[in-house]
N, C-alpha and C positions, 0 to 999 in steps of 0.2 A: 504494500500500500504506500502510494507519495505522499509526498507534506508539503505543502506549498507556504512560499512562505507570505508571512503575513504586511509585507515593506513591499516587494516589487512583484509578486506573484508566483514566481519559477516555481517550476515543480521540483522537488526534490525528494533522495533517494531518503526512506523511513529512518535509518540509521542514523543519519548527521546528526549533528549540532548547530552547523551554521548554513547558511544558501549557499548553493554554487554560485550563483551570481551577484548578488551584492553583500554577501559575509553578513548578514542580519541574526545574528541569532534564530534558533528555531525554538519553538514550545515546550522542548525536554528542558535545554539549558536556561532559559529564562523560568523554568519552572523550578529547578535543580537550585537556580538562584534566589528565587522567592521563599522555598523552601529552607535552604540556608538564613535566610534573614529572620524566618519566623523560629527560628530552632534559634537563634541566636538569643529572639526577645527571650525565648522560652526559659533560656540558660538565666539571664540577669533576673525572670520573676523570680527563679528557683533558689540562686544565692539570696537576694532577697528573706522571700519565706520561710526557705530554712535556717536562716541567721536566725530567726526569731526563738526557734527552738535550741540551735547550738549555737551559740552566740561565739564570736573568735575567731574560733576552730576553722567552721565551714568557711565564711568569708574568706580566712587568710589560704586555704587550701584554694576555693575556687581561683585569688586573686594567683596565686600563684601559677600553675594550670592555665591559666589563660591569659597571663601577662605578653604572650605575644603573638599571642593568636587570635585573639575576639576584642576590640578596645571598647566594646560597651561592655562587656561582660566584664571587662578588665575595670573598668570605671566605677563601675555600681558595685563590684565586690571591694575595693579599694575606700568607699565612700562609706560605702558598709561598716566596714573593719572600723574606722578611724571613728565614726560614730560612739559603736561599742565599745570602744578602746575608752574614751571619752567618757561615756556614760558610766562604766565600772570605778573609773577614779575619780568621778565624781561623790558616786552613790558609798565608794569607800571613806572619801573623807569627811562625808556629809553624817555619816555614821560614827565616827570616828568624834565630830565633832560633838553628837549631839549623846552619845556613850559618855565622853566627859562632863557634858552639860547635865545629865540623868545624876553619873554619881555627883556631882557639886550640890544638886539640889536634895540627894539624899542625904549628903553629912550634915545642910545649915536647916531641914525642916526635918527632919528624923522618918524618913520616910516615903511625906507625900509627893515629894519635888522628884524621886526617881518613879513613880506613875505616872507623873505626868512628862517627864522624859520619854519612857519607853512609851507613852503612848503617842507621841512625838513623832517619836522614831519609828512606829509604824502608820502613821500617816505619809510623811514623808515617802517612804519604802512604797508604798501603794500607790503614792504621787504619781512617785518620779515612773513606776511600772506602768501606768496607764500613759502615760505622756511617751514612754520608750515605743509601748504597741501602737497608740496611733499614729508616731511618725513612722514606724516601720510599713504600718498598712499604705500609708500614702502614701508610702516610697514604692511599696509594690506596685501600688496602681498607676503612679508616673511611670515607671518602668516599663511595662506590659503596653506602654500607649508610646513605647520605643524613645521616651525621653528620658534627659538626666536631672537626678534629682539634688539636689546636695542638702544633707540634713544642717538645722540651724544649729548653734551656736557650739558645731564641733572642731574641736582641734585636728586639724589635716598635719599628723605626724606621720603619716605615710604617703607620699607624694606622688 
């Protein structure tokens, strides 16, 4: 069966890739290539999503992996990473800070001042958790729509 192609008409043999007569791509390889783009988005929803459940880990393996091979997927896991990287030494010090604040308030009120630290400190912790998911989900859904997202107010130590 021929393929003709879809630029200047010629018929061409089923097999190719390209026209005999004016090199136009034919419908496998522009398909092959569409194909490719959507595997590509696919890959950056996936780093994405799964950062959410292994946070680090996945990001820095995806970024690695595809550091010169896919530059969205390279991007969005990079963007990823620096996010989470961010967010951990935040939520480390923020704990860290208000840990000390808890025991202070337990030595000068005998007691009531570390409830209401630790209770603090799990508001905080729930905060900063629903604030990490929904930038995560918007970042998925910018992604999936083949755009770059860059999350706010994170340190890009990985460049």
């Amino acid at each position: 069966m021929a393929k003709f192609c879809t630029q200047c008409g010629f018929q061409n043999e089923n097999d190719i890739n390209f026209c005999g007569q004016c090199g136009q791509q034919s419908g496998a390889a522009v398909l092959s290539k569409a194909s490719s783009e959507s595997s590509d988005s696919s890959l950056s929803v996936i780093s994405v999503v799964v950062s959410i459940f292994i946070p680090i880990i996945f990001p820095l393996i995806m970024w690695l992996t595809q550091r010169n091979q896919n530059k969205h997927v390279e991007e969005t896991a990079k963007e990823v990473l620096n996010f989470q990287l961010t967010y951990i030494v935040c939520l480390v010090i923020l704990m860290i800070a208000l840990g000390i604040l808890s025991f202070m308030g337990a030595l000068l009120s005998h007691g009531i001042g570390a409830f209401f630290g630790v209770m603090l400190m799990g508001f905080v912790n729930f905060s900063m958790g629903v604030g990490y998911l929904v930038l995560m989900i918007i970042a998925a859904v910018k992604v999936s729509k083949k755009e770059s997202y860059k999350f706010p107010l994170t340190v890009r130590l990985i460049r």
